[in-house]
Structures are given as C-alpha cells and as structure tokens.
Chimera marker file (.cmm) of the C-alpha trace (Angstrom):
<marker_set name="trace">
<marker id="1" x="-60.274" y="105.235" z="52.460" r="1" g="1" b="0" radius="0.5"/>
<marker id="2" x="-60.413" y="109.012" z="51.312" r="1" g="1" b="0" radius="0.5"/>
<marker id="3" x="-63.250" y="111.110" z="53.085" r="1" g="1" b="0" radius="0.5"/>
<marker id="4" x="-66.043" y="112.518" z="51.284" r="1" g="1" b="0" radius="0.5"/>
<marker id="5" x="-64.181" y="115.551" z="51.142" r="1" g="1" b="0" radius="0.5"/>
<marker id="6" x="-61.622" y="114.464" z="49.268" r="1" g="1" b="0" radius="0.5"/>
<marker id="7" x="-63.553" y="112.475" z="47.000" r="1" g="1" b="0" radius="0.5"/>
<marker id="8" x="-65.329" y="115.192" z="46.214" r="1" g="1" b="0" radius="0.5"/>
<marker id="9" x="-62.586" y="117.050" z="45.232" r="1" g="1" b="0" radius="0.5"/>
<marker id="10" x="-60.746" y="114.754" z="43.101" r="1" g="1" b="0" radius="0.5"/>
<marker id="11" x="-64.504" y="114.207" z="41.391" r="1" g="1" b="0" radius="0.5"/>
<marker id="12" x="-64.067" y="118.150" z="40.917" r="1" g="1" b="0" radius="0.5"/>
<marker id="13" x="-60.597" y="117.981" z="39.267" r="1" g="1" b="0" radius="0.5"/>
<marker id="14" x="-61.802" y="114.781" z="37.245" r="1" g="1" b="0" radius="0.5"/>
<marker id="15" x="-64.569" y="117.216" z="35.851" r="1" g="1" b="0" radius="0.5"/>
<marker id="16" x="-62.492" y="119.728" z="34.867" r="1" g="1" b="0" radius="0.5"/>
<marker id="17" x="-59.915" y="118.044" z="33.324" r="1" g="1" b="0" radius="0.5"/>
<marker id="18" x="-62.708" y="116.388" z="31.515" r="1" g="1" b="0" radius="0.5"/>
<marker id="19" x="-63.793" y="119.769" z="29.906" r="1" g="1" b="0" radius="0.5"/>
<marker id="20" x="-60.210" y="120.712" z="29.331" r="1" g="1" b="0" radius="0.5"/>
<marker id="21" x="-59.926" y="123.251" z="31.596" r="1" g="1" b="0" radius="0.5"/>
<marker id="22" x="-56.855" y="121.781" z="33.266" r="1" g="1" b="0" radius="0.5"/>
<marker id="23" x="-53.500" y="120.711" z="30.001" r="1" g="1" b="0" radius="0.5"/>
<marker id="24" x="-53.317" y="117.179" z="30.698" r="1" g="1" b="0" radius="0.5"/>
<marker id="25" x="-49.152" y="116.151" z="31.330" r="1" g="1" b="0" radius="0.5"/>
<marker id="26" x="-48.780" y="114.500" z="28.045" r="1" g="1" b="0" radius="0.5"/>
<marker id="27" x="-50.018" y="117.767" z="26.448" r="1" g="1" b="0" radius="0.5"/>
<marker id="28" x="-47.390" y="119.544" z="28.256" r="1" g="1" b="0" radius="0.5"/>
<marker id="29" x="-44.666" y="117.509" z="27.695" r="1" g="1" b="0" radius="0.5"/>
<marker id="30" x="-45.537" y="117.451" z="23.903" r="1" g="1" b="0" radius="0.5"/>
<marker id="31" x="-45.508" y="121.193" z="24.082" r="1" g="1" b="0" radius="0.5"/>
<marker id="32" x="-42.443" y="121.679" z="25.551" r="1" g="1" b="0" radius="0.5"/>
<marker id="33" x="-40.954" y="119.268" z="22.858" r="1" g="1" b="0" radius="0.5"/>
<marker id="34" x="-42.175" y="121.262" z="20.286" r="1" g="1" b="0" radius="0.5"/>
<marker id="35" x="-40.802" y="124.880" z="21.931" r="1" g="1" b="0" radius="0.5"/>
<marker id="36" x="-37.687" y="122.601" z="22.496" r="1" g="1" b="0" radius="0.5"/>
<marker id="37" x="-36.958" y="121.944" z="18.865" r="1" g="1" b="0" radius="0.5"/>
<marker id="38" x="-38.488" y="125.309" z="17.934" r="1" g="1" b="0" radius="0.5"/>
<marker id="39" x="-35.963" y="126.634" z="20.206" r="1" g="1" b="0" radius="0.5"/>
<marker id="40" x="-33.066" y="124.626" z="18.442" r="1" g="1" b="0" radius="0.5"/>
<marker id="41" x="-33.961" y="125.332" z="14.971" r="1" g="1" b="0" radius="0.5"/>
<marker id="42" x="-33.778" y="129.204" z="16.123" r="1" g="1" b="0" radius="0.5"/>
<marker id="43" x="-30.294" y="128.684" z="17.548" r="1" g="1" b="0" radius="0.5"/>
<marker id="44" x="-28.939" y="127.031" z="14.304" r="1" g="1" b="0" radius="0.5"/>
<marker id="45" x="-30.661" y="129.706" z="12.019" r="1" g="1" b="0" radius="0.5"/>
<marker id="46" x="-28.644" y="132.377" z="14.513" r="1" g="1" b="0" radius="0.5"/>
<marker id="47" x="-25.193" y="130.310" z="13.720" r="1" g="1" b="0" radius="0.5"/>
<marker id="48" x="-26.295" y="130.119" z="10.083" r="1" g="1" b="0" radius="0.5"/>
<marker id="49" x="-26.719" y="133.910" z="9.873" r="1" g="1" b="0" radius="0.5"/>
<marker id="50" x="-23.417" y="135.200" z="11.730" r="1" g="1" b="0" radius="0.5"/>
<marker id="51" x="-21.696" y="132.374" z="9.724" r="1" g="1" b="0" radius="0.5"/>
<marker id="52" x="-22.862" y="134.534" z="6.645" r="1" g="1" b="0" radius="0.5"/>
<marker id="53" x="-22.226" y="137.854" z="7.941" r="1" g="1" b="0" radius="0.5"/>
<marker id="54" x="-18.942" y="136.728" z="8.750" r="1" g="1" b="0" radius="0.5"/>
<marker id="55" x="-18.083" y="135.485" z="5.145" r="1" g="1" b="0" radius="0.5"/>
<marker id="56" x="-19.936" y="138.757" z="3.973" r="1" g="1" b="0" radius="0.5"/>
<marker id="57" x="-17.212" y="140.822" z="5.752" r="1" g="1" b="0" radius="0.5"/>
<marker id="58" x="-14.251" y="138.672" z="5.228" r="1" g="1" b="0" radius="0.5"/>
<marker id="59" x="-15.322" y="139.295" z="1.301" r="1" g="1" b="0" radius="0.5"/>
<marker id="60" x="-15.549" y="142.985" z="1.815" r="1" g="1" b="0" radius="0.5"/>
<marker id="61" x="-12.350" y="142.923" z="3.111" r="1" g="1" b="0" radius="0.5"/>
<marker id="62" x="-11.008" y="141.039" z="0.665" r="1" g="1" b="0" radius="0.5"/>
<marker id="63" x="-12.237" y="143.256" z="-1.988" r="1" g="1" b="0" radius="0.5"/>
<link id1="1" id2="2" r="1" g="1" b="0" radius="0.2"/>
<link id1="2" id2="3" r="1" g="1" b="0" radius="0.2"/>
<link id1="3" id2="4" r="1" g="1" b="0" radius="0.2"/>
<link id1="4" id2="5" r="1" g="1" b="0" radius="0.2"/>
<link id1="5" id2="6" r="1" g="1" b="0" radius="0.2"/>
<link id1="6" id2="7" r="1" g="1" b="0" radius="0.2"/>
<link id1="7" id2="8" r="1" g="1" b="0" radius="0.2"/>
<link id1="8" id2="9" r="1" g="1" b="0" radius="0.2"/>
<link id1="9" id2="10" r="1" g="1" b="0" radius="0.2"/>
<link id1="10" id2="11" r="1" g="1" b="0" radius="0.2"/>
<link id1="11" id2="12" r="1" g="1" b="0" radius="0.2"/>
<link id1="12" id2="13" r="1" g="1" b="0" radius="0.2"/>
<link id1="13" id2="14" r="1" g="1" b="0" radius="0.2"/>
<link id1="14" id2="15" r="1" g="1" b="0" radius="0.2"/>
<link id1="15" id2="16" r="1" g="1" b="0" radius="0.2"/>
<link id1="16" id2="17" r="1" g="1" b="0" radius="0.2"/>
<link id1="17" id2="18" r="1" g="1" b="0" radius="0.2"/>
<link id1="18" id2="19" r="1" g="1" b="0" radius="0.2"/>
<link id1="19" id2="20" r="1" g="1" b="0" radius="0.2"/>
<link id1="20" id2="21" r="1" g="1" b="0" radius="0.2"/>
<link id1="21" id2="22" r="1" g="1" b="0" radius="0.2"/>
<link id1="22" id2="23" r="1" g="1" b="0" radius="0.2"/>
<link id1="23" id2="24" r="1" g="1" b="0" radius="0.2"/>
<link id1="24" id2="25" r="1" g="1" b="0" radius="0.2"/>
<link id1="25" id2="26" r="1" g="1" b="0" radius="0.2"/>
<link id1="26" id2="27" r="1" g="1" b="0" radius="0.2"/>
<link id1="27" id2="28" r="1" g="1" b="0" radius="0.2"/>
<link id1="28" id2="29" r="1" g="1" b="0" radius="0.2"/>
<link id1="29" id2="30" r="1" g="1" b="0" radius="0.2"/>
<link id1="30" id2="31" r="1" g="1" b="0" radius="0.2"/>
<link id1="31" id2="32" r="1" g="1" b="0" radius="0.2"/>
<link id1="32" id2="33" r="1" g="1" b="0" radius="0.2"/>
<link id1="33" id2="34" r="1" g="1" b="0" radius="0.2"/>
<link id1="34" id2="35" r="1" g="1" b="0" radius="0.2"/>
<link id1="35" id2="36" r="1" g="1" b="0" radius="0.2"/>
<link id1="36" id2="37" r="1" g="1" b="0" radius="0.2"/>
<link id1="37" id2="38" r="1" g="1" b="0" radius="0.2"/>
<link id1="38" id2="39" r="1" g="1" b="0" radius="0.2"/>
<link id1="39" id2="40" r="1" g="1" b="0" radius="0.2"/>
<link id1="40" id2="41" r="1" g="1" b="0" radius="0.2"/>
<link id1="41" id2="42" r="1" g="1" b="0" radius="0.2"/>
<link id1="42" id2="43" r="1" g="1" b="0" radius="0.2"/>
<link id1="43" id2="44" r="1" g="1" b="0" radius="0.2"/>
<link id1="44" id2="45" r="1" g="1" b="0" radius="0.2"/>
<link id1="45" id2="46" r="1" g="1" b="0" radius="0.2"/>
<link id1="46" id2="47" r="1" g="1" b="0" radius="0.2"/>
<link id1="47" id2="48" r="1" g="1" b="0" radius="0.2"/>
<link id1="48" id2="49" r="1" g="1" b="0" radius="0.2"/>
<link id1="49" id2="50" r="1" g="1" b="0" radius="0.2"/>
<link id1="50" id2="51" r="1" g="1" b="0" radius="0.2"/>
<link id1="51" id2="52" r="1" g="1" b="0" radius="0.2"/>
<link id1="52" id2="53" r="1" g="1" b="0" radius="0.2"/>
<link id1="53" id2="54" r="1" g="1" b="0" radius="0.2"/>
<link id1="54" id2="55" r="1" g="1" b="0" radius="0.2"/>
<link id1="55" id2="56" r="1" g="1" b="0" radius="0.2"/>
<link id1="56" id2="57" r="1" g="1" b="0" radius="0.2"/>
<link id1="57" id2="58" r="1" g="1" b="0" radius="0.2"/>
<link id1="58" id2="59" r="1" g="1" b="0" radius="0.2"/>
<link id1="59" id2="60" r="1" g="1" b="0" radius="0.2"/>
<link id1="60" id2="61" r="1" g="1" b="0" radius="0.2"/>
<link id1="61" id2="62" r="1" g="1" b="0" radius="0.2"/>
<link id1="62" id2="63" r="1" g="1" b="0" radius="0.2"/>
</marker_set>
C-alpha cells in the first residue's frame, strides 16, 4: 500500500497530465514518427538534388 505521500504525488502528476502540462507517451511517440519521416523525406530530397547537380555537370561537360 503506497503512503500518503506518494499518493499524493501521483494525484499531483495525474493533475497535471490532466491539464496537459506533462506530453503524454503516445504523443511522443507520434511525434517522433512524424520528425522520423520528416527526416526521411529530407534525406531523399538531398539524393534527389545532388542526383541533379550531378547530371547538370555531366551535361556541361558534355557540351
């Protein structure tokens, strides 16, 4: 059995979760899903772009 104490304090965190002042996990973890994919679109848009600058030059030279 948890003391008063305790209770108390877990009837603290309860409240503020409550009034959002603590990101429930779920939040997070949909977060960092979304940065996550954010994060690969930016790393194929990079590969996209030097794959262009690379055609760009090989036409220059070409020319």
């Amino acid at each position: 059995m948890q003391s008063i104490e305790n209770k108390t304090e877990t009837i603290k965190i309860a409240e503020y979760w409550l009034k959002g002042a603590i990101t429930p996990p779920s939040e997070v973890k949909g977060k960092l899903e979304q940065l996550r994919e954010v994060q690969n679109q930016i790393e194929l848009l990079q590969k996209q772009k030097l794959n262009i600058m690379a055609d760009i030059i090989q036409k220059a030279e070409e020319f």
